[in-house]
C-alpha positions in Angstrom: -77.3 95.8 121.8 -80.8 96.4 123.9 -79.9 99.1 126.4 -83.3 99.6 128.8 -83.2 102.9 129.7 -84.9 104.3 133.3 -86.6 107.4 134.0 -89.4 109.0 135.7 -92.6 109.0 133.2 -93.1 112.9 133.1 -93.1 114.8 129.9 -90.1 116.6 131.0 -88.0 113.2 132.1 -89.0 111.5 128.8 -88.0 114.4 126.7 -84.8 114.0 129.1 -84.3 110.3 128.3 -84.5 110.5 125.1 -81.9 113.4 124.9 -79.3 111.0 126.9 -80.6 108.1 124.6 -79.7 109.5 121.5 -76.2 109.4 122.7 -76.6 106.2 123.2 -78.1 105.3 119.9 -75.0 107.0 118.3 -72.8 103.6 119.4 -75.4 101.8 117.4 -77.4 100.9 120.8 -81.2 99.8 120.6 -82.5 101.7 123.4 -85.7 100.8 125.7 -87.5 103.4 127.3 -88.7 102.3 131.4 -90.9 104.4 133.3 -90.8 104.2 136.7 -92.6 105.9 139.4 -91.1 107.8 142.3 -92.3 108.2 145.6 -92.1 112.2 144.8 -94.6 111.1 141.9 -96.6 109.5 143.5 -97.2 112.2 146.4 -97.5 115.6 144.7 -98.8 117.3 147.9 -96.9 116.9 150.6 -93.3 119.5 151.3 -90.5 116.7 150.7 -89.9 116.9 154.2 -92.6 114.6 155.2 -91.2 112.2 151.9 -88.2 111.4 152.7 -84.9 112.8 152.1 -83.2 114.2 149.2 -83.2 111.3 146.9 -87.4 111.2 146.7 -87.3 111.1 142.8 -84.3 108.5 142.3 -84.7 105.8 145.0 -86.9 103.5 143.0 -84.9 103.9 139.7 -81.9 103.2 141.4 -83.3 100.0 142.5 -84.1 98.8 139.5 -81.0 99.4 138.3 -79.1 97.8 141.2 -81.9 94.7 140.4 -81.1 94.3 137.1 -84.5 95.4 135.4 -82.7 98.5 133.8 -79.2 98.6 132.5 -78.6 102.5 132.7 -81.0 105.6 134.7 -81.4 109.1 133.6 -81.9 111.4 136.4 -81.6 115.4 136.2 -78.2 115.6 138.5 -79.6 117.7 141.0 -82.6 114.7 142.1 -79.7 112.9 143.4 -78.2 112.2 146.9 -74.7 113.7 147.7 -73.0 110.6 147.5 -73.4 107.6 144.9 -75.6 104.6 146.3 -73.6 102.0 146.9 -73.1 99.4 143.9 -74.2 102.4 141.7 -72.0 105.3 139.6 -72.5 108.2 137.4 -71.0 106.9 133.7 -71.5 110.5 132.4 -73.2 114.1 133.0 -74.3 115.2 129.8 -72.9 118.8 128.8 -74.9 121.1 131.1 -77.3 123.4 130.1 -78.7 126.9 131.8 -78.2 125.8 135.8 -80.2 129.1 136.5 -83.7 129.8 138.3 -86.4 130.8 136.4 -89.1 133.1 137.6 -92.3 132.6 135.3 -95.3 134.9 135.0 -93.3 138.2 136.1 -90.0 139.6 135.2 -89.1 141.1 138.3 -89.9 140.4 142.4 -91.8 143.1 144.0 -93.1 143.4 147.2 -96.7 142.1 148.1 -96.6 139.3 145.6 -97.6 135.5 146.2 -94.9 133.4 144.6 -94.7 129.1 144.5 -92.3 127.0 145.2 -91.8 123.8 147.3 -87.8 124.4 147.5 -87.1 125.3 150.5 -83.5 127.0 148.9 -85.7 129.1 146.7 -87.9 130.5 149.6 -85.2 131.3 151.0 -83.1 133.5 148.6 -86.1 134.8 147.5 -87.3 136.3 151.0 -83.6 137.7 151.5 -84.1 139.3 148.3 -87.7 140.3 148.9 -89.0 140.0 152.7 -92.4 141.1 151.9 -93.1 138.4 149.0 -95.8 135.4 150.2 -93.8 132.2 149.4 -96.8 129.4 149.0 -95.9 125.8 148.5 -96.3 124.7 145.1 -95.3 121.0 143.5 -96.0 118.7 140.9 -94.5 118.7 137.5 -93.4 121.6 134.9 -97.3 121.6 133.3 -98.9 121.2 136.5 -97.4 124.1 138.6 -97.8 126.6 135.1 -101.2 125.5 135.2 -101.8 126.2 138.9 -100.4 129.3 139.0 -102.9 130.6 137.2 -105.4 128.6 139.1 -104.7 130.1 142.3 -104.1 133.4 141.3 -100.2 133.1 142.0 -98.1 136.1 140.7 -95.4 134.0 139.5 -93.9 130.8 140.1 -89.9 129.7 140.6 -88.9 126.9 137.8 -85.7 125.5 136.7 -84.7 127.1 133.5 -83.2 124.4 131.9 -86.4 121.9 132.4 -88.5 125.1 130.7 -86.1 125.6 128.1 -86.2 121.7 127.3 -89.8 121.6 126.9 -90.0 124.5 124.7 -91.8 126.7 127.2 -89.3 129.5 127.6 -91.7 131.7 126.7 -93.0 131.7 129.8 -89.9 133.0 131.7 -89.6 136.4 132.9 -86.7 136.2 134.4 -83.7 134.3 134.3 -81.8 134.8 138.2 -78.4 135.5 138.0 -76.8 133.1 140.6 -75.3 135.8 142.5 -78.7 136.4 143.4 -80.1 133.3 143.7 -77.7 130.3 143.9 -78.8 126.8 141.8 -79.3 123.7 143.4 -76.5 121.7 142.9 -76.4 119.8 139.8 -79.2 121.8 138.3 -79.0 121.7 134.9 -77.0 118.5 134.6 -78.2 115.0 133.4 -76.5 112.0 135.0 -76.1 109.0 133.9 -76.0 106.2 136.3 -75.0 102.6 135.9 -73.6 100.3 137.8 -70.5 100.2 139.4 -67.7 98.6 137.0 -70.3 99.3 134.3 -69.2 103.0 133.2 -67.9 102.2 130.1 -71.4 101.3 128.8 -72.4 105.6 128.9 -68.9 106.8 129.3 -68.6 108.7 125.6 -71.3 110.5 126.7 -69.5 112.3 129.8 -68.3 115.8 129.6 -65.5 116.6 131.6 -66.1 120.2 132.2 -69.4 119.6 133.6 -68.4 116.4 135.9 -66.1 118.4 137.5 -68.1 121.0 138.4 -71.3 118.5 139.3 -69.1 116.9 141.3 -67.6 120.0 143.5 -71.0 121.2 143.8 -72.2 117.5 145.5 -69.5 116.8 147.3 -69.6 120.3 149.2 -73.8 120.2 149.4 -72.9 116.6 150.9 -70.4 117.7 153.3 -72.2 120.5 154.6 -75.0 118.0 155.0 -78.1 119.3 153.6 -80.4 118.7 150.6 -83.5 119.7 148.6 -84.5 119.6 152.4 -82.7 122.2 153.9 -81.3 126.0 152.4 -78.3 125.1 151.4 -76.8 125.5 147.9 -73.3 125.3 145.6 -72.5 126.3 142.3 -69.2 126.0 140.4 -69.3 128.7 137.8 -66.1 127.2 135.7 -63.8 129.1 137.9 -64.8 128.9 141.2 -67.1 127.1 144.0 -69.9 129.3 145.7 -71.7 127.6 148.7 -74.7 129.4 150.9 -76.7 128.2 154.0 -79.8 130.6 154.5 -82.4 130.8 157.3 -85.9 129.4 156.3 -87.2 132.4 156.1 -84.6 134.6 154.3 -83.8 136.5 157.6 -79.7 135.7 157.2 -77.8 134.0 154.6 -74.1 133.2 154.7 -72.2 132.7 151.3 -68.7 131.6 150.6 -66.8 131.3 147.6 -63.2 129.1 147.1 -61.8 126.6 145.0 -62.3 123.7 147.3 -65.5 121.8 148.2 -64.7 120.8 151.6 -63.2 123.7 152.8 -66.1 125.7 152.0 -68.5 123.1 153.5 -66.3 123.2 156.7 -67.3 127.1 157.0 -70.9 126.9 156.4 -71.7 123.3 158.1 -72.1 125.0 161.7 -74.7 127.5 160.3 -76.3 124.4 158.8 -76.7 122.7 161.9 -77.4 125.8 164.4 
């Protein structure tokens, strides 16, 4: 059986597709790699705000899968929208790795120094923790914002840990954030794989349990408090329980809550969200 496989054409998505596709080759599947471009791809230079919404690195993936042209797309889980596109489901999250921040090219934040990042969440936490820091915008892939922080004489720049570790560049982190410091994206860490809907027995031996269910708490409350890569707001399920933030752009105040359920937490926060 030929299983054509989706993903973004990076060095760190391939190297992601091929981790999901080796689960896939253990049924005995042929597997065919796709690479399709993103509209985040394509525009490394603008903030995602002037994109889209959150979704800027799955939209065309998803519609080849809902076209037919793909029969299964990797994304990293926190890429994704809230709520599954219609026609479309997650078949499985592959056992998730370190959800944590990464700060590369220091091991500490101090005061004075020019940090990237185009996440709005990170710039945020990171101000609260450290109001003198300069927070410049910084995107483009794992390779391309290493290589520019050296070009721009950045003091460090924010990565996801898991994409670094990946890639076998974990050399290059200084510092791994605890996320009582500064809360993951929700889903980072994850894979997801998305097929469509009626389809999920094609990837569902792949799915962890564990990490589905925290993947899921984490979405559902990011989606009910309705905000994004766009906005600072963040949730992370530790295994025991849900923390959710929403943080002022610019660090000055950040509220954090911590339960069991998704939608209770989200029905806290959401008024800070939209004030």
């Amino acid at each position: 059986m030929l299983i054509r496989v989706g993903t973004r054409g990076s060095r760190l998505a391939l190297t992601q597709a091929d981790l999901a596709a080796n689960h896939l080759r253990r049924r005995g599947a042929e597997i065919a790699l796709v690479p399709i471009t993103t509209a985040g791809d394509r525009d490394r230079s603008k903030p995602f705000g002037q994109i889209g919404e959150r979704g800027v690195f799955v939209k065309e993936i998803e519609e080849a899968l809902l076209a037919g042209r793909i029969d299964v797309a990797i994304h990293s889980a926190k890429d994704m929208t809230s709520t599954d596109t219609e026609g479309l489901a997650v078949g499985a999250y592959l056992s998730r790795e370190d959800p944590r921040d990464a700060l590369c090219g220091a091991d500490a934040l101090r005061a004075g120094m020019r940090v990237g990042t185009a996440s709005a969440r990170r710039r945020a936490q990171l101000l609260a923790l450290e109001p003198e820091l300069s927070i410049e915008p910084l995107r483009g892939n794992i390779d391309t914002r290493l290589r520019k922080r050296g070009e721009r004489g950045l003091d460090a720049v924010v990565l996801a840990a898991c994409g670094l570790d990946r890639l076998g560049l974990d050399d290059e982190i200084g510092l791994r954030f605890d996320p009582d410091l500064v809360l993951p994206e929700a889903g980072q860490g994850a894979l997801a794989l998305q097929v469509r809907a009626g389809e999920e027995e094609l990837v569902g031996e792949a799915d962890d349990a564990e990490t589905r269910r925290r993947v899921e708490a984490e979405r559902a409350c990011v989606g009910a408090i309705g905000g994004g890569c766009l906005a600072p707001i963040a949730a992370y399920h530790d295994g025991e329980t849900l923390s959710a933030l929403v943080a002022d752009p610019d660090g000055r105040w950040l509220e954090r809550r911590v339960g069991q359920d998704p939608i209770a937490l989200a029905a806290e926060l959401r008024p800070l969200a939209a004030a």
